[in-house]
MARVEX-944505 format. One line per 2 residues: for each residue x, y, z of C-alpha. Coordinates in Angstrom, 1 decimal, padded with zeros to 4 digits. Example, Ala and Ser with C-alpha at 12.3 -4.5 7.8 and 13.67 -1.06 7.14 Angstrom:
012.3:-004.5:007.8  013.7:-001.1:007.1
//
This chain:
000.0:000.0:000.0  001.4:003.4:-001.1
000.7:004.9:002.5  001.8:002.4:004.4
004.4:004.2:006.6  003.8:007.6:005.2
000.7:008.5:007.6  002.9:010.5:009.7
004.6:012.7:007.5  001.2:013.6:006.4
000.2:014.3:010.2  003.3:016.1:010.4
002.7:018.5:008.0  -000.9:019.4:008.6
000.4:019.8:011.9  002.6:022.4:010.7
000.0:024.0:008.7  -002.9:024.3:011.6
000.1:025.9:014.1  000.2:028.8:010.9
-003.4:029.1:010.8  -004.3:029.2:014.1
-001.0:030.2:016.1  001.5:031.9:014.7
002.4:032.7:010.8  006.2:031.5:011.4
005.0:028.3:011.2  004.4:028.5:007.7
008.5:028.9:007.2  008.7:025.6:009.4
006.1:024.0:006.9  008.2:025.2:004.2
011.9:023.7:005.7  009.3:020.2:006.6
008.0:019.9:002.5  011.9:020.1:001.4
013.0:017.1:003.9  009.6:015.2:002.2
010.7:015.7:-001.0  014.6:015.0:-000.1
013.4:012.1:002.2  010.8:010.5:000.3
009.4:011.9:-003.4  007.5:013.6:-005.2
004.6:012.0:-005.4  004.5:011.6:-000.8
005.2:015.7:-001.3  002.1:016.0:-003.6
000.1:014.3:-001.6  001.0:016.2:001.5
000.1:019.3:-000.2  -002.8:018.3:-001.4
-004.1:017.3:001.9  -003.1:020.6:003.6
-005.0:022.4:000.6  -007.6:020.9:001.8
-007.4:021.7:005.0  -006.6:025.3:004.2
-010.0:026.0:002.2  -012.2:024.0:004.7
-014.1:026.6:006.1  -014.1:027.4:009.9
-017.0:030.2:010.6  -018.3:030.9:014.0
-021.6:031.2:013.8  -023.9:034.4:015.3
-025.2:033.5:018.7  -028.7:033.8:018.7
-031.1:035.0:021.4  -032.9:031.7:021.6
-031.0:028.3:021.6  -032.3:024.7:022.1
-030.1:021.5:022.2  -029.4:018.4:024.4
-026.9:018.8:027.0  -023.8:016.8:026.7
-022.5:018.1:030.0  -023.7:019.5:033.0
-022.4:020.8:036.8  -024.1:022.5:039.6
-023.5:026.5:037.5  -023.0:025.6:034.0
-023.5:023.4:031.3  -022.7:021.9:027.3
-025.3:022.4:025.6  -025.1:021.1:021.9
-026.8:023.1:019.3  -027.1:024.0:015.5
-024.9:026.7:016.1  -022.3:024.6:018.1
-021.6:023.5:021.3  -021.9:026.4:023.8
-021.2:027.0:027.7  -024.2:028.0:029.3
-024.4:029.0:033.1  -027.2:028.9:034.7
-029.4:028.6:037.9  -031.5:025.9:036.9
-031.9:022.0:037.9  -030.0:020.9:034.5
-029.3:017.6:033.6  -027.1:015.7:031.5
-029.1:014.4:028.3  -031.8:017.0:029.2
-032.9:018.8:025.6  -033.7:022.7:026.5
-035.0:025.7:024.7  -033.8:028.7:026.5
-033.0:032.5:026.1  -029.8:033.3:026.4
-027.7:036.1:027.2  -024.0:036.4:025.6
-021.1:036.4:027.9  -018.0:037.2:026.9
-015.0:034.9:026.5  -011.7:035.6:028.3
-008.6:035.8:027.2  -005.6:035.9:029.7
-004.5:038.8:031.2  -001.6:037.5:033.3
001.9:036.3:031.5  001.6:032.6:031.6
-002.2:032.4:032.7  -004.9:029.9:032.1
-007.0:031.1:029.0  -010.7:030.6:028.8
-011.1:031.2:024.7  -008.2:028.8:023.9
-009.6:026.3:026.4  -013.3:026.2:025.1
-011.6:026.9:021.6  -009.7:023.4:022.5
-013.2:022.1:023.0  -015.1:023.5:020.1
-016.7:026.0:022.1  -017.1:029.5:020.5
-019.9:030.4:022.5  -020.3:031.6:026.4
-023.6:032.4:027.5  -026.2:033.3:030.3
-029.5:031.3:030.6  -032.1:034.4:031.2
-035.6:032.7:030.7  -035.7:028.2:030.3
-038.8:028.1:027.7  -038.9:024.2:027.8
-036.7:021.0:029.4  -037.3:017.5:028.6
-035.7:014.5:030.6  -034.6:011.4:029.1
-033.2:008.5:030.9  -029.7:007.5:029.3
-027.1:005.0:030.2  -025.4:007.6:031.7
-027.6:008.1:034.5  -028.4:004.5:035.1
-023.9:004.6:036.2  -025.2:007.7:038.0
-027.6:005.6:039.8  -025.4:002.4:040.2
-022.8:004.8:042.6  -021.9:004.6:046.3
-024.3:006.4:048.6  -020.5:006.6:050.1
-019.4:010.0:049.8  -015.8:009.2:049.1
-016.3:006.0:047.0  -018.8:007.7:044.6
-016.3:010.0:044.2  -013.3:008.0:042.9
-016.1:005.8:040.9  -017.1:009.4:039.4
-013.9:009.8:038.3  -013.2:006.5:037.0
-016.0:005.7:035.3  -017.6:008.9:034.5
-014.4:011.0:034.2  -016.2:013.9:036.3
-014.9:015.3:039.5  -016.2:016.5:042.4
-015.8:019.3:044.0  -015.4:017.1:047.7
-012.4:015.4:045.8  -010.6:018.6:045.2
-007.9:017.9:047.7  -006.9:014.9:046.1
-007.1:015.7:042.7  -005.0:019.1:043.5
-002.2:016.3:045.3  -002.0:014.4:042.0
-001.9:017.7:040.0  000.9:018.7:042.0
002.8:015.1:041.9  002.0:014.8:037.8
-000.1:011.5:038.7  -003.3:013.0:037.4
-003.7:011.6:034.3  -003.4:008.2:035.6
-006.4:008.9:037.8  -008.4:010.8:034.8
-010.2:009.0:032.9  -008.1:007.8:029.7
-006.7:005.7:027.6  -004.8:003.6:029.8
-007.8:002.6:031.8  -009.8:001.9:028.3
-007.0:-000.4:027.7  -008.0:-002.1:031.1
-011.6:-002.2:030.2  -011.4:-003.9:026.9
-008.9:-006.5:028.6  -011.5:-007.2:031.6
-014.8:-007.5:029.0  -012.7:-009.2:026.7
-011.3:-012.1:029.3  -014.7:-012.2:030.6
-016.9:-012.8:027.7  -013.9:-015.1:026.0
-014.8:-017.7:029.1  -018.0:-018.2:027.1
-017.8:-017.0:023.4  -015.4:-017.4:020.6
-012.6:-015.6:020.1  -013.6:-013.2:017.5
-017.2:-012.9:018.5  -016.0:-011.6:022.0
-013.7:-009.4:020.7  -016.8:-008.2:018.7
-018.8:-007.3:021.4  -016.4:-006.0:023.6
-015.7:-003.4:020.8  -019.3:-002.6:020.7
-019.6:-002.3:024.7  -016.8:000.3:025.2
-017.9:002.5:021.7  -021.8:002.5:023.5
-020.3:003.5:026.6  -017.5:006.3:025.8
-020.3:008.1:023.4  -022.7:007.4:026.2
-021.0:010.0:028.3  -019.4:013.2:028.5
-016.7:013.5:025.9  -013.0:012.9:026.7
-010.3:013.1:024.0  -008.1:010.8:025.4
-010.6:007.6:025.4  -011.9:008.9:021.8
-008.3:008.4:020.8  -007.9:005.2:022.6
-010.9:003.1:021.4  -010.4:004.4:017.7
-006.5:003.3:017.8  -007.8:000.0:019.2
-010.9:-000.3:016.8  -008.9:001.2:013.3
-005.6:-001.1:014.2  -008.1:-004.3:014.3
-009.7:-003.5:011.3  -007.1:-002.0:009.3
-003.5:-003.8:010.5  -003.4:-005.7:006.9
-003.0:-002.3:005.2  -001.2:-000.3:008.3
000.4:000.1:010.9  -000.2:001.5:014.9
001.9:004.6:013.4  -000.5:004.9:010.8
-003.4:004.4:012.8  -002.3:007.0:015.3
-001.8:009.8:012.1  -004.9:009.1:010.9
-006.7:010.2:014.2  -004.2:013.2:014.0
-005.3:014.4:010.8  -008.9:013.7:011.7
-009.0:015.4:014.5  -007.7:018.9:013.1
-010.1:018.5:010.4  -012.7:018.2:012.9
-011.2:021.1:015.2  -008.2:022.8:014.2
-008.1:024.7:017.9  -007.9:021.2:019.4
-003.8:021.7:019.3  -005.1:024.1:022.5
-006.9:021.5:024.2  -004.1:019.8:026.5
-005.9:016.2:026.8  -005.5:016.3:022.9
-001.2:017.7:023.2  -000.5:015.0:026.2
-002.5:012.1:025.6  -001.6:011.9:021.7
002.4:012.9:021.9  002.8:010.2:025.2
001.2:007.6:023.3  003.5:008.7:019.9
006.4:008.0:022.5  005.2:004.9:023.7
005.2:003.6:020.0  008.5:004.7:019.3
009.9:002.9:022.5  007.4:000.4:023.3
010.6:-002.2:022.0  013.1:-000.5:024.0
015.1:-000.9:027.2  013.5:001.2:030.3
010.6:003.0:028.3  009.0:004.3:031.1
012.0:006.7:031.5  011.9:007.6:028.2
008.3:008.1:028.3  008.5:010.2:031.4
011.6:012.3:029.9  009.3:013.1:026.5
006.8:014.4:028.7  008.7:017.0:031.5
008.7:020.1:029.0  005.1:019.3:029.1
004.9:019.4:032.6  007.0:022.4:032.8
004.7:024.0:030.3  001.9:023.5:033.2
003.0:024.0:036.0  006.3:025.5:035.6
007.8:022.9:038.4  009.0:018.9:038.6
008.2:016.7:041.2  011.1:014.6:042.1
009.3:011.5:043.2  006.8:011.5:040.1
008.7:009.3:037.8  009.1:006.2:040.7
005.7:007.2:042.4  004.1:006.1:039.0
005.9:003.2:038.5  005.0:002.0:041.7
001.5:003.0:041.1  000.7:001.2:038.1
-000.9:-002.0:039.0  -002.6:-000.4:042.2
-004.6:001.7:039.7  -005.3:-000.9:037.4
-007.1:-002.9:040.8  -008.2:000.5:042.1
-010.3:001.0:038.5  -011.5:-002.4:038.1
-012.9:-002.8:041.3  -014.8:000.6:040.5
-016.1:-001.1:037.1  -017.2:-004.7:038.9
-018.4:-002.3:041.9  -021.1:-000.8:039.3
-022.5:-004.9:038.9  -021.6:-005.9:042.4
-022.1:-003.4:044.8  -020.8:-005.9:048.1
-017.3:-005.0:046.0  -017.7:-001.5:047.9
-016.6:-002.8:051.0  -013.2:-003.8:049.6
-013.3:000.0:047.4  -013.4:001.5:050.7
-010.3:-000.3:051.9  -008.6:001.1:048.5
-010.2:004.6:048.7  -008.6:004.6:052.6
-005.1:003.4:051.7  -005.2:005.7:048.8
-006.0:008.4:050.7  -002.9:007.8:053.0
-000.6:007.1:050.3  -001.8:010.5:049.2
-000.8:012.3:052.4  002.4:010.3:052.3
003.4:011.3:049.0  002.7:014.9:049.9
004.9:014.8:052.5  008.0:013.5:051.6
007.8:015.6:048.2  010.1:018.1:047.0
009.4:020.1:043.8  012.2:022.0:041.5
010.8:025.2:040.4  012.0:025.9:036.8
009.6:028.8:035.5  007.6:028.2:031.7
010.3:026.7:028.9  010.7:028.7:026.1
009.7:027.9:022.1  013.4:027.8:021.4
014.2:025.7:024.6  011.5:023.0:023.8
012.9:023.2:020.1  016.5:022.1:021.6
015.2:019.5:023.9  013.1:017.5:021.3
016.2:017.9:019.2  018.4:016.1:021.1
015.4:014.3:022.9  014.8:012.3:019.6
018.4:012.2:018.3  019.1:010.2:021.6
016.4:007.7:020.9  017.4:007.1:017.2
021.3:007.0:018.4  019.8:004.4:020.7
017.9:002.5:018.1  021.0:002.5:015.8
023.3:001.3:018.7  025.6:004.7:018.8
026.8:005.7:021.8  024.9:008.7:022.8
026.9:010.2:026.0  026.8:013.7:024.6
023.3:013.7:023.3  022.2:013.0:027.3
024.8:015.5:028.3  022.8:018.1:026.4
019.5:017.1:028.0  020.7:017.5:031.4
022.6:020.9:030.4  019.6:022.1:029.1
018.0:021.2:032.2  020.3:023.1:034.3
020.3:026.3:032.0  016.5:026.4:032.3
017.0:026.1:036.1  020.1:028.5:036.6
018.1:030.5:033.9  014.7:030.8:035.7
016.8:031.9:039.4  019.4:034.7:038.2
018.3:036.9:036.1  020.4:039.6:034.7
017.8:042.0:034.9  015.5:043.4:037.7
011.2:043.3:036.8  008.5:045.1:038.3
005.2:044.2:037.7  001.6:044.9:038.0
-000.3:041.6:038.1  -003.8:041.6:037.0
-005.7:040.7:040.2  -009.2:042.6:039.3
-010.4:045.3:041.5  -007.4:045.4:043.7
-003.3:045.6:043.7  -000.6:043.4:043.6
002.9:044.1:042.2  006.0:041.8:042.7
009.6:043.5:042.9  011.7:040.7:041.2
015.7:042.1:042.1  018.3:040.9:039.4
020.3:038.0:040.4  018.2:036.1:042.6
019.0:039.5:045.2  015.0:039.1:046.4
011.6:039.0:045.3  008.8:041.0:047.0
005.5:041.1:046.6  003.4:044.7:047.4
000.0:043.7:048.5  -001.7:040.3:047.2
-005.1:041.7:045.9  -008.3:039.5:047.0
-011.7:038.0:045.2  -014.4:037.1:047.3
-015.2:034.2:044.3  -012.5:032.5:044.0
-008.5:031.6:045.8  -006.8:034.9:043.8
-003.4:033.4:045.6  -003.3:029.7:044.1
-005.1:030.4:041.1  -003.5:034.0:039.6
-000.5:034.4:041.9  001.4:031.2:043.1
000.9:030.0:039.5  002.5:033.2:037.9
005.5:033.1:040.4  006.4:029.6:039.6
005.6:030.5:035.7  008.7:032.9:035.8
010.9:030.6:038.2  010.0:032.5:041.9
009.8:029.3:044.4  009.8:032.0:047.2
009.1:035.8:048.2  011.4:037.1:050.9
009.3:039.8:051.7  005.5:040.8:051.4
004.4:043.8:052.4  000.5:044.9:052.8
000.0:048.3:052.4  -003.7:048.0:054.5
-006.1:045.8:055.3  -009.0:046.5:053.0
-009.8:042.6:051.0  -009.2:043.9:047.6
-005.2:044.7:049.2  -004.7:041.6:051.5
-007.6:039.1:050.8  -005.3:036.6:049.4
-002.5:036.5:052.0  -004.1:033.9:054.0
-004.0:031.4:051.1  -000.3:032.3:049.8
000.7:032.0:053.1  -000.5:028.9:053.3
000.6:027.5:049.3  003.9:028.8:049.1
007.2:029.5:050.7  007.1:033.7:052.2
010.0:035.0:054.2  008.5:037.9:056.3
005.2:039.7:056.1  005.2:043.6:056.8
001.9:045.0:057.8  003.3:048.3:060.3
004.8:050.9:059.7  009.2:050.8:059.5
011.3:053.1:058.7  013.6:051.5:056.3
015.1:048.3:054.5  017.2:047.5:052.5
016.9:043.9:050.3  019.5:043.6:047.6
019.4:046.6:045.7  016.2:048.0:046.3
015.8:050.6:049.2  012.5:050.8:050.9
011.7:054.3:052.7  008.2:054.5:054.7
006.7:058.1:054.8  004.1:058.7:058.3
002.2:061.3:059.2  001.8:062.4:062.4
-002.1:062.3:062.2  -004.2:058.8:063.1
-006.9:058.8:060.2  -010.7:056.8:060.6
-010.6:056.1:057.1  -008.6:052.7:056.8
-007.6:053.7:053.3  -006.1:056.7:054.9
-003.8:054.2:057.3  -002.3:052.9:053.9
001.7:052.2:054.2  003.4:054.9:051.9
006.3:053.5:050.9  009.1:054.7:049.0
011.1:052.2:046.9  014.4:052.8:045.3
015.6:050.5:042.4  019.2:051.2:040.0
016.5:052.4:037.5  013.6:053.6:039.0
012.2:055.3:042.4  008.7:054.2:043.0
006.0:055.7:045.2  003.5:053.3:046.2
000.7:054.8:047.7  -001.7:052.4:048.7
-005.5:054.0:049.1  -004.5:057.5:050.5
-006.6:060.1:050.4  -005.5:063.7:049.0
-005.8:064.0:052.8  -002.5:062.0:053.5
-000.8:063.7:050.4  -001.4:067.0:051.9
-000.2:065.4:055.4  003.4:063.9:054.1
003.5:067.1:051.8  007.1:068.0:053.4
008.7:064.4:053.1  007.5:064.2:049.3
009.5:067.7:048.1  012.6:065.4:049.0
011.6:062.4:046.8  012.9:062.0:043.0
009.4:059.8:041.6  009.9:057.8:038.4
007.0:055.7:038.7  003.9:056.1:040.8
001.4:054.0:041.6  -002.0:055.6:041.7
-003.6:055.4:045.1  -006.7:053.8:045.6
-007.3:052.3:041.9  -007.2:055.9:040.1
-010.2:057.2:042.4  -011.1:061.2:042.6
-010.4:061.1:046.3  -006.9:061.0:045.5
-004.0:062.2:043.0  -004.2:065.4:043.0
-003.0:068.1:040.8  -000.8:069.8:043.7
000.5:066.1:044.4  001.6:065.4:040.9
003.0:068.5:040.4  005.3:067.7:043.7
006.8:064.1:042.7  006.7:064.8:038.8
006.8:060.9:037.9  006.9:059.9:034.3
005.3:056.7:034.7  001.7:055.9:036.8
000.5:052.5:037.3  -003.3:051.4:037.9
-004.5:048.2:039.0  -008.5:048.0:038.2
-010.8:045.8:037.0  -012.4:046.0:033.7
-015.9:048.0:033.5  -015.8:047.4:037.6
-018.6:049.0:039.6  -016.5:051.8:041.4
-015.8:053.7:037.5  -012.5:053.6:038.5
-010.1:055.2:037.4  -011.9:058.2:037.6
-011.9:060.1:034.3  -010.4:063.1:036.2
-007.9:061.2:037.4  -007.0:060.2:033.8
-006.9:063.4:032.3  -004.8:065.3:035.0
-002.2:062.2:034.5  -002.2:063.2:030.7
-002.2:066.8:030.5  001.3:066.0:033.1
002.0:063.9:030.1  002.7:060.9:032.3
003.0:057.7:030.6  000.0:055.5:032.2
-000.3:051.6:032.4  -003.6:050.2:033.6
-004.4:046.8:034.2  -008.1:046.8:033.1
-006.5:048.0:029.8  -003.6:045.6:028.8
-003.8:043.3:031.4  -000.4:042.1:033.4
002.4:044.6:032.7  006.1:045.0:033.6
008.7:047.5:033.7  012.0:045.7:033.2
015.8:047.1:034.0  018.9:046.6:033.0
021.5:048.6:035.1  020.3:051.9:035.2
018.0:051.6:032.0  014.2:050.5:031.9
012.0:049.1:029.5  007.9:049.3:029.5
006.9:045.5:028.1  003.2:045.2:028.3
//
């Protein structure tokens, strides 16, 4: 067969093309360099038929479609504030305050919401992820004009659960591939150890289900006939609930090898899916079950014949991890050795649990010893903060990543090739710790402030005020997970210029989730950390206001002097009037989000900065900054950087010299 082989350089260059299309146009030269090596490396006629496929591709239209104002579809996935709900239009994300359930077909009017991009460095996106998912749509449920319920397989496994809170839970997760939110200690364990995909539902535990039905049913039907129905069993079941990627791609690579292993091969197989899947949704390359489930199980094919393949499947995948969460656990790679065949008991006894519900009693054993293994792990773990990998980095390290594993299928000695590897490693570490230059920046926290002081080599790292959301953990969710993303693994100092929520809210929480040297809440005089000088200004007065008890404080970098002035009123500026004519301001942060109870003219025209940071939120209710604010900052002709604006920004220095990078 002319193909037989050849799949993957066709996945390959599609590949190339969707990362032009819907990444970046550079990829474009890449797919240029890729159709040489094709033509060099196979012929023509492979080149031809590699461009004719991304022709294809290219002209296959991909229109979002207008949201209307009244939708109706069958809900493919639902939670206690949102839902899928699939529709003519699309699949869309609907919240809601309504009893939905999954399978239920509704007509409602909806509202549109807007989809968010991300306006932290390094920060989860919500377009890309429901992009990832075939979601274009975000909407509000304003008035349910009909609901039907109908009874699927899904809710009879719904029904089959534990009344045991924490054995219902793991079988959830098993069998259903949904979490909890009572599980969310767990789950955040795992995330944190890089275990979680063996507890997710995926392919590995689809592998396990087609062996149990399989061995069963083989006890009393023929070979082939049993192999039959098992197929049959697990397709009814993965399209009976919620969709996952990584169990799509494991019962078609099972299915498509069966049926097709005369004419291909696994590699084959696996491009096909590839190419099928862009075709279906080229913004699937966002979705991360898609990127880690697909590339591990390419790894696994290229080693499955080699010497200690799980260490060459866990080395493919740590610039994946560091892509996530920026940080290694050290005890992953043995952990999940060791872990192996207790999951594979673990997940069958949730499957025989559904049929035979006395099985709970020995699930509750598991679900206990789990548990403790859990707390174990937790403890005796040590994680190596790294910060994000660059493009060029992860371009290196799959460069010699896959030279070493071809030197190794050759029989070359490959000393230097590992030698690379582990001096990458250490670059990316040694990289992520000293920096040459010194940052400051203004993380988006909402309606509140937050700006980290990040010295240049490794001198200290402090954090002005932590901001605070009353919705959600602002510390673990925006702040730790920035921090690590640019290689902080601790803050020596954090200082909280008052104790209004929208300044301090989160300290509680990164107190808690990450390493912090010394909080300053009071009033000193002066510190010095590394290069940076920090100068309190007081007034003699005691203010009611709590915004007028803000910390003033006075920070001088090689580059820049910055006035940070908290929430103070034009009160306090008036009050510390005499300390200010003594202070050279480069930078200023506004007081109290840009309000008209602050900033005034006479103040400005005192401290002269060139540069005035605001931290806001986007259309918040409090119309700040105010618009008088704004225009007495202009007509000064100060440079102003707003996070409601542009999101996250920085002000980066070299030496004496500074750089705006927003």
């Amino acid at each position: 067969m002319l193909i037989r082989y050849y799949c993957f350089y066709y996945a390959l260059g599609l590949l190339c093309l969707t990362l032009g299309k819907v990444l970046h146009p550079l990829f474009y030269l890449l797919l240029g360099g890729y159709a040489i090596f094709v033509y060099r490396r196979l012929s023509l006629y492979h080149l031809c038929l590699m461009i004719l496929l991304c022709i294809i591709f290219y002209l296959q239209p991909h229109h979002i479609l207008q949201l209307p104002s009244v939708i109706e579809g069958e809900v493919v996935k639902a939670s206690e504030k949102y839902c899928y709900l699939k529709t003519d239009i699309g699949t869309i994300k609907l919240y809601h305050q309504e009893a939905i359930e999954y399978g239920d077909v509704i007509k409602a009017k909806v509202a549109p919401l807007e989809l968010y991009e991300n306006t932290n460095d390094y920060a989860f996106c919500e377009k890309d992820y429901l992009y990832g998912q075939k979601i274009f749509h975000k909407a509000y449920l304003q008035t349910l004009l009909k609901q039907q319920h109908h009874p699927t397989f899904y809710h009879w496994l719904e029904q089959r659960l534990s009344d045991h809170q924490d054995i219902n839970d793991y079988q959830k997760l098993f069998i259903l591939g949904e979490r909890n939110e009572s599980i969310h200690d767990d789950y955040q364990v795992l995330t944190d150890l890089s275990l979680v995909h063996m507890f997710a539902l995926s392919g590995m535990h689809i592998h396990i289900l087609y062996a149990l039905i399989k061995n069963v049913l083989g006890l009393f039907l023929p070979r082939s006939l049993s192999r039959l129905i098992t197929y049959l069993l697990i397709g009814f079941y993965i399209f009976s609930i919620p969709m996952l990627v990584s169990l799509y791609r494991a019962f078609f690579v099972l299915l498509l090898y069966d049926l097709l292993k005369k004419w291909l091969n696994k590699l084959d197989v696996f491009a096909i899916l590839i190419m099928a899947s862009l075709f279906y949704n080229p913004y699937i390359i966002f979705n991360i079950s898609f990127v880690f489930s697909y590339f591990v199980y390419f790894i696994v094919l290229l080693t499955q014949h080699m010497r200690y393949s799980s260490f060459w499947i866990y080395l493919s995948s740590l610039p994946i991890i560091l892509t996530l969460n920026a940080q290694i656990p050290l005890i992953a790679f043995f952990v999940s050795d060791i872990l192996n065949l207790f999951i594979e008991y673990f997940y069958s006894l949730c499957i025989f649990s559904i049929i035979f519900p006395a099985l709970e009693i020995i699930l509750k054993y598991y679900v206990s010893v789990f548990q403790s293994i859990l707390s174990f792990l937790e403890t005796i773990n040590h994680f190596i903060v790294f910060s994000k990998p660059t493009l060029a980095w992860l371009i290196l390290f799959y460069f010699f990543y896959f030279r070493l594993l071809l030197r190794q299928e050759l029989q070359h000695r490959y000393r230097h090739d590992i030698c690379a590897l582990v001096s990458l490693m250490l670059v990316l570490n040694v990289w992520s710790q000293y920096k040459i230059y010194g940052e400051v920046t203004m993380i988006d926290v909402g309606q509140g402030d937050c700006t980290l002081i990040r010295l240049p080599m490794n001198q200290g790292h402090i954090l002005i005020d932590t901001g605070g959301h009353q919705e959600y953990d602002l510390a673990t969710q925006t702040i730790i997970p920035y921090l690590k993303s640019v290689g902080i693994s601790h803050l020596d100092y954090v200082y909280i210029s008052h104790d209004d929520f929208d300044h301090c809210g989160a300290l509680d929480s990164l107190l808690e989730h990450f390493s912090v040297g010394q909080v300053i809440d009071s009033f000193e005089e002066s510190r010095q950390i590394g290069c940076a000088h920090i100068q309190m200004l007081k007034s003699n007065k005691i203010y009611s206001d709590s915004n007028d008890q803000s910390l003033l404080m006075y920070v001088t970098l090689p580059a820049m002097n910055i006035l940070f002035m908290g929430d103070a009123s034009v009160a306090v500026e008036k009050d510390v009037e005499k300390q200010l004519q003594d202070l050279d301001v480069d930078v200023l942060k506004v007081s109290h989000h840009g309000s008209a109870t602050a900033t005034s003219a006479t103040f400005l025209s005192q401290i002269h900065p060139e540069i005035a940071m605001i931290g806001v939120k986007k259309d918040n209710m409090y119309h700040h900054p105010s618009l008088e604010v704004i225009e007495r900052l202009q007509r000064k002709g100060i440079t102003i950087l707003r996070t409601d604006q542009g999101g996250m920004f920085h002000i980066r220095f070299y030496g004496k010299e500074r750089y705006i990078l927003r």
